[in-house]
Kinemage of the C-alpha trace (Angstrom):
@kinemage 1
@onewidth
@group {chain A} dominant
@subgroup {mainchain}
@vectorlist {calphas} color= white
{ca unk a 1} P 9.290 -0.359 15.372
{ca unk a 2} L 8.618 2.759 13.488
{ca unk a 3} L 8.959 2.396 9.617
{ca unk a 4} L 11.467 5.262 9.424
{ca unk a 5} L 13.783 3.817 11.770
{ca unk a 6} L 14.043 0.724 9.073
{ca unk a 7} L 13.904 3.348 6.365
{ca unk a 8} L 16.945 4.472 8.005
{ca unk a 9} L 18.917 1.245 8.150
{ca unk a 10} L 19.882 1.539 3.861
{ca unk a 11} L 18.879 -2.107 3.827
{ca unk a 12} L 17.388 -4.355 0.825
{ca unk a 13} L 14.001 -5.212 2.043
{ca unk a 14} L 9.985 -6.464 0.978
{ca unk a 15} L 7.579 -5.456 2.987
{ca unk a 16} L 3.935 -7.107 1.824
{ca unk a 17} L 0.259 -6.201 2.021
{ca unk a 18} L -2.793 -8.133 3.278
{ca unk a 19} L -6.027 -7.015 3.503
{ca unk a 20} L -9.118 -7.848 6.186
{ca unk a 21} L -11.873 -10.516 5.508
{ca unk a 22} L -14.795 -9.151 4.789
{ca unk a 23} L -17.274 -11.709 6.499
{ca unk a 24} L -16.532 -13.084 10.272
{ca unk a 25} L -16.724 -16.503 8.412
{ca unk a 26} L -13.828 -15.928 6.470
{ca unk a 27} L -11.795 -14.603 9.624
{ca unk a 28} L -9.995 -18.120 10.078
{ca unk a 29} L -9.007 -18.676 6.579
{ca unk a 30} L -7.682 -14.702 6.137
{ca unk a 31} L -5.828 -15.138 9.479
{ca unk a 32} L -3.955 -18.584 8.046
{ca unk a 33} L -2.787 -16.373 4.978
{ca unk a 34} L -1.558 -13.956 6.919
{ca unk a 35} L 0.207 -16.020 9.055
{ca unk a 36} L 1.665 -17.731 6.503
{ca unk a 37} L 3.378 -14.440 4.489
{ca unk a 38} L 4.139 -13.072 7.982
{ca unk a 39} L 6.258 -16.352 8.691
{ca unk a 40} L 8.671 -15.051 5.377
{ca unk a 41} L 9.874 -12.550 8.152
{ca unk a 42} L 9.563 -9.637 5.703
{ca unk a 43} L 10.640 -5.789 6.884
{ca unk a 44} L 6.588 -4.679 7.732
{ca unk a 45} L 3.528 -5.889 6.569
{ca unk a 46} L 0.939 -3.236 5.961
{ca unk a 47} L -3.150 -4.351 6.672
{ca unk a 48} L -5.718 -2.489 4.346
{ca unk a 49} L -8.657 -0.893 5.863
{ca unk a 50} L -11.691 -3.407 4.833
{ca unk a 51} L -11.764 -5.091 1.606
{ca unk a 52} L -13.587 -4.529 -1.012
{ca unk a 53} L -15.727 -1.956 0.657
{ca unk a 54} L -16.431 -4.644 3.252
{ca unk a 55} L -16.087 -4.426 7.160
{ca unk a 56} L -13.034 -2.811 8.732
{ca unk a 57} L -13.215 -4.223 11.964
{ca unk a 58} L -10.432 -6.748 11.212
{ca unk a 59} L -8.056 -4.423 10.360
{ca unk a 60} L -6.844 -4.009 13.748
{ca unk a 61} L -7.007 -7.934 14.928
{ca unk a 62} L -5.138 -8.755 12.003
{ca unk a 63} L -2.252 -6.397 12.425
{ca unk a 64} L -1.525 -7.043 16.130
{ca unk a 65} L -1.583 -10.774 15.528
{ca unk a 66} L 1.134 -10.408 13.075
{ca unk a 67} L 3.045 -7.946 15.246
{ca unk a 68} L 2.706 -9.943 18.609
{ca unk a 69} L 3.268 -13.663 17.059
{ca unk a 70} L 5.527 -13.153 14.590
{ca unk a 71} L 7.573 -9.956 15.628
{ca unk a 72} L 6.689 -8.400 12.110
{ca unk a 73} L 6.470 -4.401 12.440
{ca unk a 74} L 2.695 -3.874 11.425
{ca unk a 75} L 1.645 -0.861 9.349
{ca unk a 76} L -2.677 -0.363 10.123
{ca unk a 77} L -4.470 1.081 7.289
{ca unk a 78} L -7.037 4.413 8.392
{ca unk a 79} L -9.367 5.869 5.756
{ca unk a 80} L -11.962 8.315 6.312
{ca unk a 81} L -14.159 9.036 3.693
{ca unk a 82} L -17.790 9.664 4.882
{ca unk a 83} L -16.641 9.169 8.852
{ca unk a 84} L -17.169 11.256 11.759
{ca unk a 85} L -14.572 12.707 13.409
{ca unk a 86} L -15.624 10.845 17.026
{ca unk a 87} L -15.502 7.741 14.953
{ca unk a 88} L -11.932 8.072 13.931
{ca unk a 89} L -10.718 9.370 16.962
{ca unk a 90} L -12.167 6.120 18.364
{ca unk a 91} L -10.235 3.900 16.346
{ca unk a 92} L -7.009 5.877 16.707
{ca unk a 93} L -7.307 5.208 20.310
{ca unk a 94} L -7.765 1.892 19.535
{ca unk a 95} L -4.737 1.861 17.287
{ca unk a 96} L -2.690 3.308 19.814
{ca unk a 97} L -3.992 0.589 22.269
{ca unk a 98} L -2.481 -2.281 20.309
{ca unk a 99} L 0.461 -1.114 20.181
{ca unk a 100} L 0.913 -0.509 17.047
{ca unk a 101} L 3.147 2.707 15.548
{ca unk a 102} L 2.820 2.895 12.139
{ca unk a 103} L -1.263 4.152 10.485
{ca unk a 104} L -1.603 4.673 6.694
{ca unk a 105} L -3.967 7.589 6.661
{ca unk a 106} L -6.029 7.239 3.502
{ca unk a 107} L -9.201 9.204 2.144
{ca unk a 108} L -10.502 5.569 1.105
{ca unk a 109} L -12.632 5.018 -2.211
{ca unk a 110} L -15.366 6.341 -3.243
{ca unk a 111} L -18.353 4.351 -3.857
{ca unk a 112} L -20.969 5.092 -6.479
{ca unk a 113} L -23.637 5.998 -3.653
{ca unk a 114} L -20.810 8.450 -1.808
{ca unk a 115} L -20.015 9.839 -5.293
{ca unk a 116} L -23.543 10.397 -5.678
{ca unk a 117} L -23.952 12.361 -1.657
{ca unk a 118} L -23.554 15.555 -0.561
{ca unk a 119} L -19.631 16.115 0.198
{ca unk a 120} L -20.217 19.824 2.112
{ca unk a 121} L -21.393 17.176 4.941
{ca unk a 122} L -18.545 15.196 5.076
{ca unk a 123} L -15.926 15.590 8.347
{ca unk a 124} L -13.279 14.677 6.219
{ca unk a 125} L -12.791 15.232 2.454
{ca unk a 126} L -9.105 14.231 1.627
{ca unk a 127} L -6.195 12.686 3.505
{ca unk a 128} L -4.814 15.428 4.798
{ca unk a 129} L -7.579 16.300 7.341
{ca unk a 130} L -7.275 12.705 8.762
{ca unk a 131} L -2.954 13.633 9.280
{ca unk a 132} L -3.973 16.344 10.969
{ca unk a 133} L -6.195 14.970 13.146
{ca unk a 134} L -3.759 12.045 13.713
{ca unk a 135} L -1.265 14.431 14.496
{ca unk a 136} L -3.560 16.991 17.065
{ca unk a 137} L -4.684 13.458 18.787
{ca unk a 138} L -0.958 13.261 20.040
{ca unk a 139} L -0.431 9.824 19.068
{ca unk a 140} L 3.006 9.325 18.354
{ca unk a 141} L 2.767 7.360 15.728
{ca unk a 142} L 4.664 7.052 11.871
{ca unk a 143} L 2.456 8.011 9.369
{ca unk a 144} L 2.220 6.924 5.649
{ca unk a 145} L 0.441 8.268 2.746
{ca unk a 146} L 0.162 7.616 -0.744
{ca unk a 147} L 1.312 8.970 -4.066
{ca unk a 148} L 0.642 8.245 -7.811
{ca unk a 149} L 3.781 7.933 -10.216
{ca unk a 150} L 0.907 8.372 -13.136
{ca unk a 151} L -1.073 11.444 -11.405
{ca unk a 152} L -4.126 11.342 -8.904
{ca unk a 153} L -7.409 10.291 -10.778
{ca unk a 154} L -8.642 13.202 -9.429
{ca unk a 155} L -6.165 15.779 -10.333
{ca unk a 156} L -6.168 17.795 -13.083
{ca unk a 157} L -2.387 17.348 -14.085
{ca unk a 158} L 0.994 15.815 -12.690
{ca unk a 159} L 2.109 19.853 -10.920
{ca unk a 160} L -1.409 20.097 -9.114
{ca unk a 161} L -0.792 16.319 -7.749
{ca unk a 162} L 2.575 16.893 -6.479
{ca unk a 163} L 1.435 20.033 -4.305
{ca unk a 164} L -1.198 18.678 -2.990
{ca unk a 165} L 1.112 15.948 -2.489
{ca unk a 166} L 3.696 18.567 -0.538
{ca unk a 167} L 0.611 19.874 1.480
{ca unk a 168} L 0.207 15.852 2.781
{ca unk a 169} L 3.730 15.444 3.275
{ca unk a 170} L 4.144 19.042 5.335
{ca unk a 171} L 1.033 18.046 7.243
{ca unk a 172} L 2.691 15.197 9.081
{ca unk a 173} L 3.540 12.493 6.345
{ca unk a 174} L 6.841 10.424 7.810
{ca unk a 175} L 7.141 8.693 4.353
{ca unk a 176} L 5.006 7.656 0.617
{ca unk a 177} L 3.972 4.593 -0.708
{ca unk a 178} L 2.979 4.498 -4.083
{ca unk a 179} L -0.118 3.341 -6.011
{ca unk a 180} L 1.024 -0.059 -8.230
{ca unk a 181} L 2.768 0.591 -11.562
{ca unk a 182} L 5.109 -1.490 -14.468
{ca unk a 183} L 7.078 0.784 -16.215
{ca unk a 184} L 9.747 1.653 -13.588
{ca unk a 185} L 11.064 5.074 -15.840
{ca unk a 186} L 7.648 6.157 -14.506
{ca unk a 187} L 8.658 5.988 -10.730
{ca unk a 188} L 11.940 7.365 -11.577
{ca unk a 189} L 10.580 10.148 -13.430
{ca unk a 190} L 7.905 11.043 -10.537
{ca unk a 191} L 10.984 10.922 -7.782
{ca unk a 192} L 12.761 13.272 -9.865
{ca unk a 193} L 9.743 15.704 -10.057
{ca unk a 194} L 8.780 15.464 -6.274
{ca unk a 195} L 12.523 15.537 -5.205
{ca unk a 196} L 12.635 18.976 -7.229
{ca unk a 197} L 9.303 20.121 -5.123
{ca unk a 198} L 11.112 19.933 -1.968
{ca unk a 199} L 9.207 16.031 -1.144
{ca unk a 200} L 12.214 14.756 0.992
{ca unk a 201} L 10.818 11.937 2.463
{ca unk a 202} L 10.557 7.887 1.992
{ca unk a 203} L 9.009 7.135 -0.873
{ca unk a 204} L 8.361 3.208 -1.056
{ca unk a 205} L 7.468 1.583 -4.564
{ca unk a 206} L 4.112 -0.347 -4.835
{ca unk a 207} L 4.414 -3.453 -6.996
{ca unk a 208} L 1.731 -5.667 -7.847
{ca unk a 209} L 2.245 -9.133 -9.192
{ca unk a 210} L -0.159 -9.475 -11.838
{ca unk a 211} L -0.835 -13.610 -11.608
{ca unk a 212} L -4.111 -13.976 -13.687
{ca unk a 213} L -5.017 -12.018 -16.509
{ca unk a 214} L -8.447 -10.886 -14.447
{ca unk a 215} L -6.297 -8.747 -12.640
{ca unk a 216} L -5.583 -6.290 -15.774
{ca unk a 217} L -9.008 -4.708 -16.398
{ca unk a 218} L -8.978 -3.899 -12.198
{ca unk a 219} L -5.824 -3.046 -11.672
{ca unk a 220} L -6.413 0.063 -14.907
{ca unk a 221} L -9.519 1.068 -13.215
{ca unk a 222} L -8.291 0.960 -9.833
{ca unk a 223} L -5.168 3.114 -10.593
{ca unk a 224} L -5.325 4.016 -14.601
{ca unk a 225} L -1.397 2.262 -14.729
{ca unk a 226} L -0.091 2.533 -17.807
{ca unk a 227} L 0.692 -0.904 -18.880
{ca unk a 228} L 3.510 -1.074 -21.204
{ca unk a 229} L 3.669 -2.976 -24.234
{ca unk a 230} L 6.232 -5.751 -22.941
{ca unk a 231} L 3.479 -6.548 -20.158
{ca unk a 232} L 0.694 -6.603 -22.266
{ca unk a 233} L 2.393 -9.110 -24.492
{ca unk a 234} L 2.935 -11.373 -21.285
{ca unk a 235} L -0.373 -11.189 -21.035
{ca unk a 236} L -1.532 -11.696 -24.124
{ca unk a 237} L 0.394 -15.029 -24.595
{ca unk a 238} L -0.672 -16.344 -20.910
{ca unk a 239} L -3.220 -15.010 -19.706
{ca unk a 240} L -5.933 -17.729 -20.355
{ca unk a 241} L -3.174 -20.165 -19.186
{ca unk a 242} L -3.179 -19.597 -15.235
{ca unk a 243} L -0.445 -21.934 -14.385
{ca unk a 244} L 1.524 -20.286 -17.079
{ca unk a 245} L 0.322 -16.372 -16.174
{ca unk a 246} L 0.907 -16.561 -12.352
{ca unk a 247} L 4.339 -17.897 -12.977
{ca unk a 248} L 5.018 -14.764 -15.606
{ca unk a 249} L 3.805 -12.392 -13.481
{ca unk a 250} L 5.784 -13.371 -10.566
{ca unk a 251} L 8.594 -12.999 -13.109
{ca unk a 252} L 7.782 -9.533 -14.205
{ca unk a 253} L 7.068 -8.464 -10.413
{ca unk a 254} L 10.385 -9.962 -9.726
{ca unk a 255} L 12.282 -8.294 -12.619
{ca unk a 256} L 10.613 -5.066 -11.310
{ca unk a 257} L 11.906 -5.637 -7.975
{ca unk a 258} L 15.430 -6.383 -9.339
{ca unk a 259} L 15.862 -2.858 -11.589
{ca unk a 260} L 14.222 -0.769 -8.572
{ca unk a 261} L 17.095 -2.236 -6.376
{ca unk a 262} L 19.924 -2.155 -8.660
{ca unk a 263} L 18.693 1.494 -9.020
{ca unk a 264} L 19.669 2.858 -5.149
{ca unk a 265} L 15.811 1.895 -4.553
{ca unk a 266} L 16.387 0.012 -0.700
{ca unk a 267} L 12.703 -0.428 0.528
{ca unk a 268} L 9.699 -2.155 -1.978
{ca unk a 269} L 6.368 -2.778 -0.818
{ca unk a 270} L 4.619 -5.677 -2.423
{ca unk a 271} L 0.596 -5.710 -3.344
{ca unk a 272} L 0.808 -9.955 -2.833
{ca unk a 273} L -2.598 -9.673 -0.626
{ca unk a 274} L -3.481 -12.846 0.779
{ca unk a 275} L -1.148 -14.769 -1.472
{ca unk a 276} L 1.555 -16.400 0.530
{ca unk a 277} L 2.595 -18.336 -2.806
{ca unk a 278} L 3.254 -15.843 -4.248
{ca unk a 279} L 4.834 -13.655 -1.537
{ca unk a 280} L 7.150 -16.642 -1.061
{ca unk a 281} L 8.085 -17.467 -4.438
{ca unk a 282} L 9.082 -13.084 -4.878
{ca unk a 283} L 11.178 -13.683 -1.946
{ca unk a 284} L 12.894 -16.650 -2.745
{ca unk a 285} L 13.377 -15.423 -6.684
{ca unk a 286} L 15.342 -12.671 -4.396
{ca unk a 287} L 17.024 -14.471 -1.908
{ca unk a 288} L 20.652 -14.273 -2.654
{ca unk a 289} L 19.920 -10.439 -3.417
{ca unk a 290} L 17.980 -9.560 -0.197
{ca unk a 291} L 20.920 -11.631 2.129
């Protein structure tokens, strides 16, 4: 199933993200937690392209094990940062040989040593030249990209962000999911904005349950979230307690969830990674809600 066509449906649903192993040791284990949050039936799961700069040759295996055992429309992760172009057209083929229709076309992180090489060299230097190459390769496939509610590390303010954003979007984009954030006024403040640019499509909130207070300092320098005072107090009072913090931030994700539906928000995609405990215990916390 193509993610629009559930977009479509006006439904309450979760969707959750897992991410690759990054040895072939930990294949096994990765594949059990997958399994696991893929057996909560949600609306799509979405597979991350490597992890932690690891391998990405998972990606793939991952996805159309969830699709083919479990029914669960699949969404594959695709970055490009520092590939060739014969390299990605290899594993859209491949994509499009499993079967599955959905790709998240990404740029991908840079490392310190790609930060540090010469970019004129590069095939592909943002996200938009991998949508159009998805879209010349004519694969027919639903494609995602993502979008900041706090502004692009990259970008020099909030208007510059959004066109580049409209470029994406114009390019081939069939819907947006965003980078993580806690302060929902920010998400409703960004729709308004991109709305007002003419951005028409899906746009599905990211939400990450925070359940250990390691999580803080990465999640900041991952995305720069603002975190607002009522979740830094949570985390203040349990974050060296981890019983105590995982079941707070599971609240907070949850209370997230709740506000985003009760305002017209239909679709949220959940950061839960390998975590079917917590994936589980979001869903159930929603049960009566979701039907």
């Amino acid at each position: 199933m193509k993610l629009t066509e559930l977009f479509e449906q006006n439904k309450l649903s979760l969707s959750f993200e897992v991410f690759p192993p990054k040895t072939d040791t930990a294949f096994e284990s990765v594949k059990h937690a997958t399994e696991e949050i893929a057996a909560l039936r949600p609306s799509f799961m979405s597979v991350t392209y490597g992890a932690g700069g690891g391998t990405s040759k998972y990606t793939l295996d991952i996805a159309k094990n969830i699709k083919e055992r479990y029914g669960v429309p699949t969404l594959a992760h695709l970055t490009c940062v520092s590939s060739t172009r014969e390299t990605v057209r290899d594993k859209i083929a491949q994509i499009r040989a499993a079967g599955i229709e959905n790709v998240m076309a990404l740029r991908g992180d840079l490392t310190p040593e790609l930060e540090r090489s010469d970019r004129s060299a590069w095939a592909y230097s943002h996200a938009i030249d991998l949508i159009r190459d998805i879209k010349e390769s004519g694969a027919d496939f639903c494609i995602g990209g993502a979008c900041y509610p706090e502004i692009h590390p990259e970008s020099a303010n909030q208007r510059e962000d959004i066109r580049y954003l409209k470029e994406k979007v114009d390019a081939g984009c069939s819907f947006l999911t965003t980078q993580m954030f806690f302060d929902n006024n920010l998400l409703y403040n960004f729709l308004y904005k991109i709305r007002e640019a003419g951005i028409t499509v899906p746009v599905i909130p990211g939400v990450m349950p925070i359940t250990n207070g390691n999580q803080v300092e990465r999640a900041i320098k991952l995305s720069g979230s603002f975190m607002p005072q009522r979740f830094k107090a949570l985390v203040d009072k349990f974050g060296t307690t981890p019983d105590a913090m995982k079941q707070a931030g599971i609240a907070y994700a949850t209370d997230q969830i709740i506000d985003l539906f009760a305002n017209g928000i239909t679709n949220v995609h959940v950061y839960s990674m390998n975590k079917p405990d917590v994936a589980a215990a979001i869903q159930r916390n929603l049960s009566d809600i979701l039907g």
